[in-house]
C-alpha positions in Angstrom: 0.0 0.0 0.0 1.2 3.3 -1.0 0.6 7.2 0.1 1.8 9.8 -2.7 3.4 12.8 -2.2 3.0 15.4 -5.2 6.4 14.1 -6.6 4.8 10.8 -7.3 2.1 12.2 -9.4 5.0 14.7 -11.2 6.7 11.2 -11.8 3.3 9.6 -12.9 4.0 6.8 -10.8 1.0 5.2 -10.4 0.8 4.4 -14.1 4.1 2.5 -13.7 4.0 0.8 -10.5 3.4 -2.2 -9.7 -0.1 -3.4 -8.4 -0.9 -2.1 -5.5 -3.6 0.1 -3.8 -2.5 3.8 -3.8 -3.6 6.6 -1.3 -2.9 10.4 -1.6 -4.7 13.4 -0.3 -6.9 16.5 -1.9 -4.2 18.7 -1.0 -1.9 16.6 -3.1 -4.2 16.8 -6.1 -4.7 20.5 -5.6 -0.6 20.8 -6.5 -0.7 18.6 -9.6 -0.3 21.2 -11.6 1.5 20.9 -15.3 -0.4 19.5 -18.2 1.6 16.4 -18.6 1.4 15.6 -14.7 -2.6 16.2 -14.5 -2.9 13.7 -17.4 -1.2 11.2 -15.9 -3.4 11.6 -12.3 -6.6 11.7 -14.7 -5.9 8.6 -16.2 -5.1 7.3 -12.7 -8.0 8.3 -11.1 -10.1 6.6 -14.5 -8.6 3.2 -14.0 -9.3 3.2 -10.4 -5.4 3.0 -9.2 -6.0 6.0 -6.9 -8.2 6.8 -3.9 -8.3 10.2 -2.6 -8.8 9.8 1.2 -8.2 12.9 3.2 -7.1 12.1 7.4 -8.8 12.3 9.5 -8.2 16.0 11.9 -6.9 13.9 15.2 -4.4 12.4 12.9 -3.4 15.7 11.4 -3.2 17.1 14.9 -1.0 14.5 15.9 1.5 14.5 13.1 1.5 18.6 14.0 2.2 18.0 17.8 5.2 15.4 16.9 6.5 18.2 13.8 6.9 20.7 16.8 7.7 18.6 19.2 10.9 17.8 16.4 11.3 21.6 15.1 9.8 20.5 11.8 6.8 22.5 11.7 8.6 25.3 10.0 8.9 23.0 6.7 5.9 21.5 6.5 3.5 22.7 4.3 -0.2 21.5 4.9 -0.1 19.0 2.2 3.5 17.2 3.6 1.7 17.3 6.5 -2.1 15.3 5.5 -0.2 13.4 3.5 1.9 12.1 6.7 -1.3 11.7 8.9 -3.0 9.6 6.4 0.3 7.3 6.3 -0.3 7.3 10.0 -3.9 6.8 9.9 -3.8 3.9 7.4 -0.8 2.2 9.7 -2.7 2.3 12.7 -6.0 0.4 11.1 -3.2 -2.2 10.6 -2.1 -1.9 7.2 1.7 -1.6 5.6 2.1 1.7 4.3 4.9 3.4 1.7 5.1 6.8 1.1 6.6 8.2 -1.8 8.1 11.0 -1.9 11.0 13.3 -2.4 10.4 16.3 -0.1 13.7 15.8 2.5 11.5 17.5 5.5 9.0 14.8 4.9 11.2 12.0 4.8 12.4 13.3 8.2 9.1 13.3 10.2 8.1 10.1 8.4 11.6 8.3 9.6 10.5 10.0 13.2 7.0 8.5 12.9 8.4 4.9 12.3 6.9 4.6 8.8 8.8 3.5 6.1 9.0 6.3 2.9 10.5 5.9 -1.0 12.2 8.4 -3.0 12.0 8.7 -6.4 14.2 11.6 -8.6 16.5 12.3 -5.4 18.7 10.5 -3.1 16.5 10.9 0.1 17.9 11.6 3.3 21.1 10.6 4.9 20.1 10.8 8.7 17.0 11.7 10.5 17.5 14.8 12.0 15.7 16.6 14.5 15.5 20.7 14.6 14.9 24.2 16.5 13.4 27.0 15.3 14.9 29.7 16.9 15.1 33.6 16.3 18.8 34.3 15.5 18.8 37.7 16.9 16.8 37.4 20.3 17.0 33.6 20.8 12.8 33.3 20.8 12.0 29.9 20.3 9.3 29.2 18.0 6.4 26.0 18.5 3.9 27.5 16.6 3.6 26.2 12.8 2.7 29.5 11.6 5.6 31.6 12.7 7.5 32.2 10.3 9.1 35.5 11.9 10.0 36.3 15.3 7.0 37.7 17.8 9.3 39.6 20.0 11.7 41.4 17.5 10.3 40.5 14.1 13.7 38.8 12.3 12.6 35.7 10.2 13.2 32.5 12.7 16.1 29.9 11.5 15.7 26.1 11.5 18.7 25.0 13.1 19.7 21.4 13.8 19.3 20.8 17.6 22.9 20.0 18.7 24.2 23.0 16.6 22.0 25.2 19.0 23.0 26.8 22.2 20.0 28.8 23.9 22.7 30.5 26.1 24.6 32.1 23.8 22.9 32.0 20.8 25.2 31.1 18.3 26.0 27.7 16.7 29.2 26.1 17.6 
């Protein structure tokens, strides 16, 4: 069983994949864009190879929570992020779930959620890592996925990796 990721659809994957039942979200159709790509989805969607199941909101809560919780939040968009709850969502009614996709920040959470994810035009990541989002100037950090700048002095908040961070001084090291 397989969840898609926008990549998949650029990649028209499920036109070349082996049999298998394959998952994605509205959001993820709403980014299929190009001509060529929205082809591929239609004829997809005609021979039955994809179901469009959207997660449901305590699973999209909870892949939220464990993004903060990880300093992901920052580069999640809301489409990485349904597309990670319904990979949750369809693990916990007991089935084996595959996620392809190429979006690194995805990858990461996914790895961190314990479900297994495929890339498909890119290397996919190295090492899970987990983050901060920190305000380089006043040292604000940031849980809130919509933040994007700093409430207290209003420079654009940093993603840093968590061991290159020290709240004391500020600076990496």
């Amino acid at each position: 069983m397989f969840v898609l990721d926008t990549s998949g659809f650029i990649a028209r994957w499920p036109l070349y994949a082996p049999r298998a039942t394959i998952y994605t979200t509205s959001l993820v159709l709403s980014e299929v864009k190009d001509s060529e790509s929205k082809q591929g989805l239609e004829i997809a969607l005609l021979l039955d190879r994809v179901h469009v199941v959207d997660p449901r909101q305590s699973y999209v809560k909870r892949v939220v929570r464990e993004a903060r919780k990880r300093g992901l939040h920052i580069s999640l968009s809301r489409t990485d992020i349904s597309v990670a709850a319904l990979a949750l969502q369809l693990r916990e009614q007991g089935l084996e779930v595959e996620v392809i996709t190429d979006d690194y920040s995805l990858q990461n959470l996914l790895a961190l959620l314990g479900i297994k994810y495929r890339p498909l035009r890119t290397r996919g990541i190295r090492r899970v890592e987990e983050y901060i989002v920190v305000c380089p100037a006043c040292g604000y950090t940031s849980r809130n996925p919509a933040e994007k700048t700093c409430p207290v002095c209003g420079t654009p908040l940093k993603r840093i990796r968590k061991k290159a961070w020290s709240k004391n001084n500020k600076t990496q090291f």
